[in-house]
Each structure stands twice: as structure tokens, then as C-alpha cells.
C-alpha positions as CSV (number, residue, x, y, z in Angstrom):
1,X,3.4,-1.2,-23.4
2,X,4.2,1.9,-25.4
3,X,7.9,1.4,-25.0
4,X,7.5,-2.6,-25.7
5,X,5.7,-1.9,-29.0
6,X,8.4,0.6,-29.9
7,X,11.4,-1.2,-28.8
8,X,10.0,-3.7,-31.4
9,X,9.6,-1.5,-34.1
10,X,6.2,-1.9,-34.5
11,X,3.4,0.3,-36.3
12,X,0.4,0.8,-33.9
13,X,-1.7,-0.3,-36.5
14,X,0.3,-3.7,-37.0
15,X,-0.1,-3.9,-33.4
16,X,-4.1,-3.4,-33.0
17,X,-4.7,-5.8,-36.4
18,X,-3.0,-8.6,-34.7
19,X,-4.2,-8.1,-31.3
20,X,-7.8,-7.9,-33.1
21,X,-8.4,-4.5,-32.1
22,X,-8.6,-1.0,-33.2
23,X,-6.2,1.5,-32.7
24,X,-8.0,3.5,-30.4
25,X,-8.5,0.4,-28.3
26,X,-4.1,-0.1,-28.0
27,X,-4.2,3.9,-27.6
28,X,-6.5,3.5,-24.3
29,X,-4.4,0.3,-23.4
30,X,-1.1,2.1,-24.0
31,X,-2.1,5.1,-22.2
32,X,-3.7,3.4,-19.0
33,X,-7.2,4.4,-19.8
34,X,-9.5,2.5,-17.4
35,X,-11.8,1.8,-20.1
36,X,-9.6,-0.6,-21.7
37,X,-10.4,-4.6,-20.4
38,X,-8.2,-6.7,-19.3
39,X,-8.5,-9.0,-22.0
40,X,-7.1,-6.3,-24.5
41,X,-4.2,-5.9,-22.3
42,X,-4.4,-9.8,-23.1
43,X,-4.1,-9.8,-26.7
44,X,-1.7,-6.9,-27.1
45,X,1.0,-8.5,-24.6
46,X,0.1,-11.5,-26.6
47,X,1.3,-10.1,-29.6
48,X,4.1,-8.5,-27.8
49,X,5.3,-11.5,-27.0
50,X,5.1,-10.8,-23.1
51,X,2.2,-12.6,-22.1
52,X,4.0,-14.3,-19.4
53,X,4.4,-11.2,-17.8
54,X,1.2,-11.0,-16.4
55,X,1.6,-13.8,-13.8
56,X,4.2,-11.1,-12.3
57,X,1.4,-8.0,-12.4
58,X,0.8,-9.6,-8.6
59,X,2.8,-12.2,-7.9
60,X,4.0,-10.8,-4.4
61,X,3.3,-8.2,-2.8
62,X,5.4,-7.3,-0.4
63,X,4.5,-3.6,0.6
64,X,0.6,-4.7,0.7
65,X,1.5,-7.6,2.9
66,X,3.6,-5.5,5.4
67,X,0.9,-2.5,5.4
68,X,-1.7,-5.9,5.9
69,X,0.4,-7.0,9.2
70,X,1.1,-3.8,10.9
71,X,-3.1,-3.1,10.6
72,X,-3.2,-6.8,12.5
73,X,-0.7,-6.0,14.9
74,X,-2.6,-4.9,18.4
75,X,-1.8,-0.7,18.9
76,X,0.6,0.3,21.6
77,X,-1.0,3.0,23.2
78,X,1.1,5.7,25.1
79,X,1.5,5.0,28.5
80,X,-1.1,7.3,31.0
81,X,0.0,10.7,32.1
82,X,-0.9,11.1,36.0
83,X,-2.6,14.6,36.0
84,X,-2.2,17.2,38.5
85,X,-4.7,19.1,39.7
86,X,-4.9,21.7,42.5
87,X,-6.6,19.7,45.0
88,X,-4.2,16.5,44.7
89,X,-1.0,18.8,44.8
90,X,-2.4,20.3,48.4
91,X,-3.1,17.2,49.8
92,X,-0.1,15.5,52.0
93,X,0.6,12.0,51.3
94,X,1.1,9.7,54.2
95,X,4.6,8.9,53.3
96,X,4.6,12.8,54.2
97,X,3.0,12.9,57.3
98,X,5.6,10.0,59.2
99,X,8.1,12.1,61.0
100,X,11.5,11.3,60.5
101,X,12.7,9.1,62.8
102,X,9.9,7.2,64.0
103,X,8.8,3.9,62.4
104,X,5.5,3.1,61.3
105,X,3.6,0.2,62.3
């Protein structure tokens, strides 16, 4: 808002009397000061001539959706590890224990 008041060639003080407010008001406004409400930020784009572009503060946004949809998406877990332990390793599986050559029934 700094640059928009300057790129006019406006004073800071011509700025807070026609918005209605002081200066230190359009400091905290121009500096991003939490204290200043929103309906400051109203009156000095106002004078600013840009109070159109507050409809575009939110209009879309498409990073918020897309971090909004991949929350909603279900997770993909990793698929399960068989583990190996002593025991299982020293047993023989039956597909060991048919001799070769002779068919099961």
C-alpha cells in the first residue's frame, strides 16, 4: 500500500485525512501491523482508488484448495514387509519337503 501511495505521489498525511484516519493508523496499515482493522485497509484503498482490489485478496485459492484435497485423499500406506525371524527361516516349507520327481496328491 506503501508503494500505491507513493506511486501516486501522495503525502502520508493527505492520505490518513482522506481516509479519516491518523497517520499512525496508515503507518500500521502500511507496515502490516495486525492492529490495524480491516475497515482502515477499507478506507485507505478507498482513497487509493483500489478498492476493487479487495474482492481479489481471496478470490481463489488454488494452493489452499490443493493442500485441502490431498488432506481428503485416503493415505497409501507402504505395502507390509514379511519379517524374518530365526524360527520361520529353520522351518522347511512343504513346497520343500516334495521330492523331486514325485507328484503330490
Amino acid at each position: 500500500m506503501k508503494l500505491a501511495r507513493l506511486r501516486r505521489k501522495l503525502s502520508n498525511a493527505v492520505v490518513a485525512q482522506r481516509a479519516g484516519i491518523s497517520r499512525t493508523s496508515l503507518y500500521k496499515v502500511e507496515t502490516g501491523d495486525p492492529g490495524a482493522t480491516l475497515g482502515t485497509y477499507l478506507r485507505v484503498l478507498a482513497v487509493l482508488g483500489l478498492e476493487g482490489d479487495i474482492n481479489a485478496l481471496a478470490a481463489d485459492d488454488k494452493v489452499g484448495r490443493k493442500l485441502q484435497d490431498l488432506a481428503l485423499e485416503p493415505s497409501r500406506s507402504s505395502p507390509r514387509r514379511r519379517s524374518t525371524n530365526s524360527k520361520a527361516a529353520a522351518e522347511v516349507s512343504p513346497a520343500a519337503s516334495i521330492e523331486p520327481g514325485v507328484d503330490s496328491p
